[in-house]
C-alpha positions in Angstrom: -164.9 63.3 114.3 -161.9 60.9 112.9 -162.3 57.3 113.8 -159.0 55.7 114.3 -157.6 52.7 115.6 -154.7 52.9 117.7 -152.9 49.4 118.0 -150.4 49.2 120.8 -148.5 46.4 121.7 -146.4 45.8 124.5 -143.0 45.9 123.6 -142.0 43.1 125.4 -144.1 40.7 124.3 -143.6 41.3 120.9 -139.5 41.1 121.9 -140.2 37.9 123.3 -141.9 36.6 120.0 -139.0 37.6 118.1 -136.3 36.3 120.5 -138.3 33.1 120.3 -138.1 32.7 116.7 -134.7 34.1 116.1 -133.7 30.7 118.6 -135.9 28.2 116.3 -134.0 29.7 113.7 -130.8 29.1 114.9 -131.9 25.4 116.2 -133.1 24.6 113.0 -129.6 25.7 111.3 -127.2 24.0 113.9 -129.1 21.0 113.1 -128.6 21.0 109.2 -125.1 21.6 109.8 -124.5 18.9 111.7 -126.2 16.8 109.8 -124.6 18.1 106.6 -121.5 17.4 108.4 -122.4 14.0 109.9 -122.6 12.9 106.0 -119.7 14.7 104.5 -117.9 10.8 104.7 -120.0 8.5 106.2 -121.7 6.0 103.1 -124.6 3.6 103.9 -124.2 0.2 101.8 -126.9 0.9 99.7 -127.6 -2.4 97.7 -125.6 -5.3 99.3 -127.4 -8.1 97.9 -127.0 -7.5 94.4 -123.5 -6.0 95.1 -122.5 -9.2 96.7 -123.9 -11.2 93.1 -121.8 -9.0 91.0 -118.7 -9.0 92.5 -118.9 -12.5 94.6 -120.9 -14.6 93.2 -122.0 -17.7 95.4 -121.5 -16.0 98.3 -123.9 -16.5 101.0 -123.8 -13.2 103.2 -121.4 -11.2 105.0 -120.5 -9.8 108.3 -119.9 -6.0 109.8 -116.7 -5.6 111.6 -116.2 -1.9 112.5 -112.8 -0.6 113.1 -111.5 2.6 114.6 -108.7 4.3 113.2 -107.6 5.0 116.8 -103.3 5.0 116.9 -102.9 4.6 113.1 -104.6 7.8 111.6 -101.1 9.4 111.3 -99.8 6.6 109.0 -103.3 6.2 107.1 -103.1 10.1 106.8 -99.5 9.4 105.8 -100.2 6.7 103.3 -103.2 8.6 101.5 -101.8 12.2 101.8 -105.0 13.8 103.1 -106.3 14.2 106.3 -109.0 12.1 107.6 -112.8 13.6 107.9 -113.8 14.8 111.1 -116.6 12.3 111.3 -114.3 9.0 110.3 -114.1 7.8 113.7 -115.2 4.3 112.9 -115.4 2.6 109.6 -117.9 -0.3 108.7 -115.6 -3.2 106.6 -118.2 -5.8 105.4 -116.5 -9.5 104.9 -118.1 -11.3 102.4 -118.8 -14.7 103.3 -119.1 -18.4 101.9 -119.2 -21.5 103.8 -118.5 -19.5 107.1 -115.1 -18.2 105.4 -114.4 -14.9 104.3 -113.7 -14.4 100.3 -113.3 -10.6 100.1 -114.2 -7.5 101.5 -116.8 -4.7 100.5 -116.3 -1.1 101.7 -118.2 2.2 100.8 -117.1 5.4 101.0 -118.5 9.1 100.2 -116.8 11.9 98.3 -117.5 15.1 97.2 -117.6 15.8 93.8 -118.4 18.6 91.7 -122.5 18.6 92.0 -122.4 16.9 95.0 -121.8 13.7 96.7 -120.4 10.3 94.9 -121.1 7.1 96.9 -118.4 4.5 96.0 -118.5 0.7 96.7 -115.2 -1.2 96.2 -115.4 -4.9 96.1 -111.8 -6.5 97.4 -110.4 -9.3 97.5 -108.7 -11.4 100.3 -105.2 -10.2 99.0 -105.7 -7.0 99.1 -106.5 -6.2 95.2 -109.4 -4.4 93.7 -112.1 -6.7 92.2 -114.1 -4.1 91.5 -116.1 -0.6 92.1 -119.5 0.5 91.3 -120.9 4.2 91.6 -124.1 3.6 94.2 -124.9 7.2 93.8 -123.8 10.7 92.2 -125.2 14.2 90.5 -122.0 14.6 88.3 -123.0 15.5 84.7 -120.7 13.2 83.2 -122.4 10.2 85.6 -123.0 7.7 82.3 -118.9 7.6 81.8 -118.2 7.7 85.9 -120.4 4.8 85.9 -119.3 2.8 82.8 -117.0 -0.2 82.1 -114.5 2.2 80.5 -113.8 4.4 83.6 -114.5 2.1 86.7 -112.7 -0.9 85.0 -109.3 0.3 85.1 -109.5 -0.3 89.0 -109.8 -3.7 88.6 -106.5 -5.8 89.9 -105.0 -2.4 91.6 -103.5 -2.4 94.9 -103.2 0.9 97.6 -99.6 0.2 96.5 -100.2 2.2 92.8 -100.5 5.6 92.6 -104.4 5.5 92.1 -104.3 9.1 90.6 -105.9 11.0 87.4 -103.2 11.4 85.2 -100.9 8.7 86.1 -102.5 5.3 86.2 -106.2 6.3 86.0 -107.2 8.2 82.9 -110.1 10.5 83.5 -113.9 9.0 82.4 -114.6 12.2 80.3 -113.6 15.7 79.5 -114.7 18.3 82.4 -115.2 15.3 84.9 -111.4 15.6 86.1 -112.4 16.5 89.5 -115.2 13.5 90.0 -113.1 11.2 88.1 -110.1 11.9 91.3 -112.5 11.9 93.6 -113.2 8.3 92.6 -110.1 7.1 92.5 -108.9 9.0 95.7 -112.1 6.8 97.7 -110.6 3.7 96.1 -107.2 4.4 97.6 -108.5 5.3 101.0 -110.1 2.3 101.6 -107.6 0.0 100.1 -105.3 1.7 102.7 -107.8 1.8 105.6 -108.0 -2.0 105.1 -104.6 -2.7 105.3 -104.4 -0.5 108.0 -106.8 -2.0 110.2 
């Protein structure tokens, strides 16, 4: 005499286990989307304190006014020559402050570059020229030049008047880090135009 086991399931239980995780699954990866896609632009001011005491020193705080693109995203389109992320429905513009007046603006904006995303802080003054940028966060390879004096220092005193381009009136901050380096500059542009914009 053979002793065997016969397991049987019922088919639609085990169809109903299945269905159940195939949905998780798909829960799970509409959520990473969006949330991949919710940060393809949007940039959280990471360090504002010790942004405001490099670039405006004496300064005693600052204040959020958010701005929506609204009737001018055809002109800011326009003016920067690419089309505005799907998530840039607001931006944050952050006036620095001293004796209740402002003394420049701060802006932050994300890009993508090469091994991921570049966080760029732009420091501007009242008239509308660069004072200057700092890298807040990046995985580029060539991240000791994108971040140095040599590379980020040629923004300094530009307007969203010049070109702002790799090539023209930016040099690139190393070999192979064309792409970041355009990146950079393109973010600088953008928000030099979004503030004059609105």
């Amino acid at each position: 005499m053979t002793n065997a086991f016969i397991v049987t399931r019922r088919p639609a239980a085990v169809l109903g286990r299945y269905r159940r995780s195939l949905t998780a699954v798909f829960i799970l990866w509409c959520l990473g989307q969006a949330l991949s896609s919710a940060q393809a632009s949007l940039c959280v001011w990471r360090k504002p304190d010790e942004d405001i005491r490099q670039f405006f020193p004496g300064a005693e705080t600052y204040r959020t006014d958010i701005k929506e693109p609204g009737a001018k995203r055809e002109a800011i389109e326009k003016r920067i020559g690419a089309k505005l992320d799907s998530d840039e429905s607001e931006f944050k513009i952050y006036r620095i402050l001293k004796g209740g007046k402002s003394i420049g603006t701060i802006m932050t904006h994300l890009g993508k570059g090469q091994f991921g995303a570049i966080e760029v802080v732009v420091a501007i003054e009242n008239y509308g020229k660069v004072k200057g940028v700092r890298i807040q966060r990046d995985r580029e390879k060539a991240r000791a030049a994108l971040r140095g004096a040599a590379f980020l220092g040629q923004f300094a005193g530009k307007t969203s008047k010049d070109p702002l381009t790799v090539g023209k009136d930016i040099r690139t901050a190393a070999e192979g880090a064309e792409q970041s380096s355009q990146i950079i500059a393109f973010s600088v542009k953008k928000l030099l135009v979004l503030l004059e914009e609105l």
